[in-house]
C-alpha positions in Angstrom: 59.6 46.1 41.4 60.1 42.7 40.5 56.6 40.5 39.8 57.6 38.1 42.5 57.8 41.4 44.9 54.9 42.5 44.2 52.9 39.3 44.9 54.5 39.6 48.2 52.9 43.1 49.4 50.8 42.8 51.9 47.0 43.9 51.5 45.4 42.2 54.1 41.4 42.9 53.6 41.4 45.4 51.3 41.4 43.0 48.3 38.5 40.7 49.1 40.7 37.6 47.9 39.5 35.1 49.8 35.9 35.4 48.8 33.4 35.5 45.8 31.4 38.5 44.3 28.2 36.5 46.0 29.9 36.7 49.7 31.5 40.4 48.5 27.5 41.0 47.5 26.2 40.0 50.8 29.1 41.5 53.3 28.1 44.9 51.3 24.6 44.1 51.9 25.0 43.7 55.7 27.0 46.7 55.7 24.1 48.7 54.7 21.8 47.2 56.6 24.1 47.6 59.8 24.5 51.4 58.9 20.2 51.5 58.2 20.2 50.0 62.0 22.7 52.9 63.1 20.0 55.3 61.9 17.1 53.8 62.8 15.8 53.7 59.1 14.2 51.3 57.1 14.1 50.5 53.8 11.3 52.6 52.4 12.6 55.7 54.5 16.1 54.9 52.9 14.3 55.1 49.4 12.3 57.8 50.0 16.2 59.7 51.1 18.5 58.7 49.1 16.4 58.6 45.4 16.2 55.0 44.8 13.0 53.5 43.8 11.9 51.2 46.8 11.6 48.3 43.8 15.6 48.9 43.5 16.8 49.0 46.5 14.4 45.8 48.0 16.1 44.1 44.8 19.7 45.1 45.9 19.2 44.7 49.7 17.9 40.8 48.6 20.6 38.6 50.0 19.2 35.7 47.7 19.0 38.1 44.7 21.8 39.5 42.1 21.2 43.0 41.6 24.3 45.0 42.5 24.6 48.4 43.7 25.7 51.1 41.2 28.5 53.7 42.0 25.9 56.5 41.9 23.2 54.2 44.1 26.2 53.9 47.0 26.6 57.8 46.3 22.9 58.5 46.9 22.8 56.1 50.0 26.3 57.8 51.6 24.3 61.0 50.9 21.3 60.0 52.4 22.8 59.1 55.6 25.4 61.6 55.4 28.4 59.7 55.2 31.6 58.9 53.4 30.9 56.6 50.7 33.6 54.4 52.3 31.1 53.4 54.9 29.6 51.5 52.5 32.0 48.9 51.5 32.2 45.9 52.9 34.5 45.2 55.8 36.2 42.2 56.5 36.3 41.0 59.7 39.8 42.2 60.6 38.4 45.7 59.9 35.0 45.1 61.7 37.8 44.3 64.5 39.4 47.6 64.4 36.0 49.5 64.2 35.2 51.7 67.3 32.2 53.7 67.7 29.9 55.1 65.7 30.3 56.5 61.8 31.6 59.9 61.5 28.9 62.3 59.5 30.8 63.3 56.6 30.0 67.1 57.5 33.1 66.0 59.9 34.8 64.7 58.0 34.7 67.9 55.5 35.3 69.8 59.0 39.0 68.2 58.7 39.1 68.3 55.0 38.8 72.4 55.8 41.3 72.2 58.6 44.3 70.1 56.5 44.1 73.3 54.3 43.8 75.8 56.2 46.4 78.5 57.9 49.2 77.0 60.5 47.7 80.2 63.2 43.9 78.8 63.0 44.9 75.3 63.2 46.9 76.4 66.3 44.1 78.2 67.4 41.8 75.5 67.4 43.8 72.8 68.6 44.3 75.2 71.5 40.5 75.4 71.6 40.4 71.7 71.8 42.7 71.1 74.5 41.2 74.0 76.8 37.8 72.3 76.0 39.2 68.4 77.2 40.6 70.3 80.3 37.8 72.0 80.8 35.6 68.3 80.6 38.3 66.5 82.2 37.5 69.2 85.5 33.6 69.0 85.3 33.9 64.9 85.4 36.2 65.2 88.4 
């Protein structure tokens, strides 16, 4: 691919172009405040969870401040609240857009991990699980 062509792929929001490491700082800021909301957990329970010092994580969650969270600290938070650590990027607002629902525990999402690698008869099995279960919900709602 030609430099030109490359320049012309589209990555919509998942570049962060359009904004500095400040506004990248504070939209992942909000992002874990949103999911601390979701859980109904504040910051010294978040601490407390996830290993961070309460002085560290006041100083990171500090929308006027400059400390930055580490690889590990967004580990030990997506830990903490059991989820990917993907939930903890920012979004932009075309991906806030998109959002439906709540975040999927990443117990789940290790559910399908399991399930992409297992046998073609128990993925069968299940799905026919599944669609016996929605039947089966569809009948009591009716």
């Amino acid at each position: 691919m030609s430099t030109s062509e490359w320049d012309n792929i589209a990555t919509g929001s998942f570049e962060f172009t359009d904004c500095n490491e400040r506004e990248y700082r504070a939209m992942q800021i909000e992002r874990v405040e949103s999911l601390m909301a979701y859980y109904s957990l504040n910051r010294n329970q978040l601490a407390k969870l996830s290993g961070i010092s309460k002085t560290a994580l006041y100083n990171k969650l500090d929308k006027d401040g400059s400390a930055n969270f580490s690889q590990i600290e967004i580990y030990k938070l997506a830990k903490a609240m059991d989820l990917s650590m993907v939930y903890l990027l920012p979004l932009s607002q075309q991906e806030r857009d998109l959002v439906k629902g709540s975040p999927i525990p990443a117990s789940s999402l290790r559910f399908v991990d399991d399930m992409l690698g297992a046998r073609r008869g128990d993925v069968e099995f299940l799905h026919g699980v599944h669609k016996l279960f929605q039947e089966y919900m569809q009948q009591r709602k009716n």
